[in-house]
N, C-alpha and C positions, 0 to 999 in steps of 0.2 A: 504494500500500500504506500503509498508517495504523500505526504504529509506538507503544507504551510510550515516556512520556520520564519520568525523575527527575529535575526540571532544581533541581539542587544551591543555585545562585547565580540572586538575580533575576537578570534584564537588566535595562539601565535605560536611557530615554529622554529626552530633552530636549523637551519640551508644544513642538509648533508644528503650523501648519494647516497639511495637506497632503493630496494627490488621489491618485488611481493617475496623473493624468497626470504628476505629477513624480516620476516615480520611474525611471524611463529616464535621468533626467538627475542621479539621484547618483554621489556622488564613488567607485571603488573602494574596498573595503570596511565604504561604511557600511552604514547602516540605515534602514530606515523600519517602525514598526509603527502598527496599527491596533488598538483598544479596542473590541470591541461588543457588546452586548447583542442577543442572539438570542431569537427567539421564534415565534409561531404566532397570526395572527390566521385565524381561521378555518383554509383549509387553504394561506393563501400565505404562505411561512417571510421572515419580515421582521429585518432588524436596524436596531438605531440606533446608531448612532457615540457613544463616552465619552470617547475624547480620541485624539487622534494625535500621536504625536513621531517624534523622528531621534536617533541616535550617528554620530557621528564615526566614522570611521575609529581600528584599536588604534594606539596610538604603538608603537615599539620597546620600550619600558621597559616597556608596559602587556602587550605580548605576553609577555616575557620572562616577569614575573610569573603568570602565568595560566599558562605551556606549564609553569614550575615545581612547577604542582600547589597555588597560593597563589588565593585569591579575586583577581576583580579590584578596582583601587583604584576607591574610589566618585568618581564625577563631579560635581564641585560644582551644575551645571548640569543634571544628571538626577534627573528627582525623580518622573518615570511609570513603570512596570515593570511586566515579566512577573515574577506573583512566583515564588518555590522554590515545590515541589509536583511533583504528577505530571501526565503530561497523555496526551490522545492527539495524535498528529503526523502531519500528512501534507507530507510536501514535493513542491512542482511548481510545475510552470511560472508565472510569472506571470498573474496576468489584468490586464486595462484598463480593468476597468470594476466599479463594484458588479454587475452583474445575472449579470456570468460570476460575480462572486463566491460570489453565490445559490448555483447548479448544484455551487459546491465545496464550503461548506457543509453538501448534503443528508443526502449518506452518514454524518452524526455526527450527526442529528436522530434516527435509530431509536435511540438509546439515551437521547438527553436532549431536551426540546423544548422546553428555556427557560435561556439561564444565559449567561455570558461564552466570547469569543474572541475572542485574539490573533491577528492576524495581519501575519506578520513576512515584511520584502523583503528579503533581504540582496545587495549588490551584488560578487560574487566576484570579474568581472575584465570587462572590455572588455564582451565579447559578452553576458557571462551575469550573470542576477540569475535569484534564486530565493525561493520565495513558501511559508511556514512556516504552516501552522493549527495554532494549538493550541488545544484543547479541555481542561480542566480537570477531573479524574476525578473 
């Protein structure tokens, strides 16, 4: 299901090279997102990579803040972001590869066939990581 976000507060990232294959192996809690430019060459939906970064896992001090109702503190070291704005959202499962990427992708091409997506890994706990598209309205 593809959901309305109003995401109030950027997110922000720390610029490093990274794969779907390392992403099985972050820490609990972090992150991983992906930058891309989407498009249409003829009729096969292509994207190019603009950058990728990581967060850290919240500190305690940086939860507290945030569950308060306070922005969170900015990261000396994050300087890439999902910025505020609205978006569409699908959360699922992860994929392992660019090409499953494609196939999740499609369902937000009927409304736009060229522009930016995010997409975000977050690693909850042991077993589970989960994989965020966002589409920018």
């Amino acid at each position: 299901m593809i959901f309305s976000l109003n995401l109030t507060h950027e997110i922000t990232y720390k610029e490093e090279e990274i794969n779907f294959s390392t992403i099985d192996d972050m820490a609990i809690g972090s992150e991983t997102c992906f930058c891309y430019h989407f498009y249409f060459e003829d009729v096969f939906l292509k994207t190019d990579l603009i950058w990728s970064g990581t967060r850290k896992p919240l500190t305690k001090k940086e939860k507290e803040i945030i569950e308060s109702g306070f922005p969170p503190i900015p990261r000396d070291d994050e300087h890439l972001f999902i910025p505020v704005g609205k978006y569409s959202l699908l959360q699922t499962i992860p994929v392992d590869d660019k090409s499953k990427l494609i196939r999740s992708i499609l369902p937000f091409t009927s409304k736009k066939q060229e522009g930016k997506l995010y997409v975000r890994f977050v690693k909850e706990n042991v077993l589970e990581c989960v994989m965020q598209l966002f589409f920018p309205e």
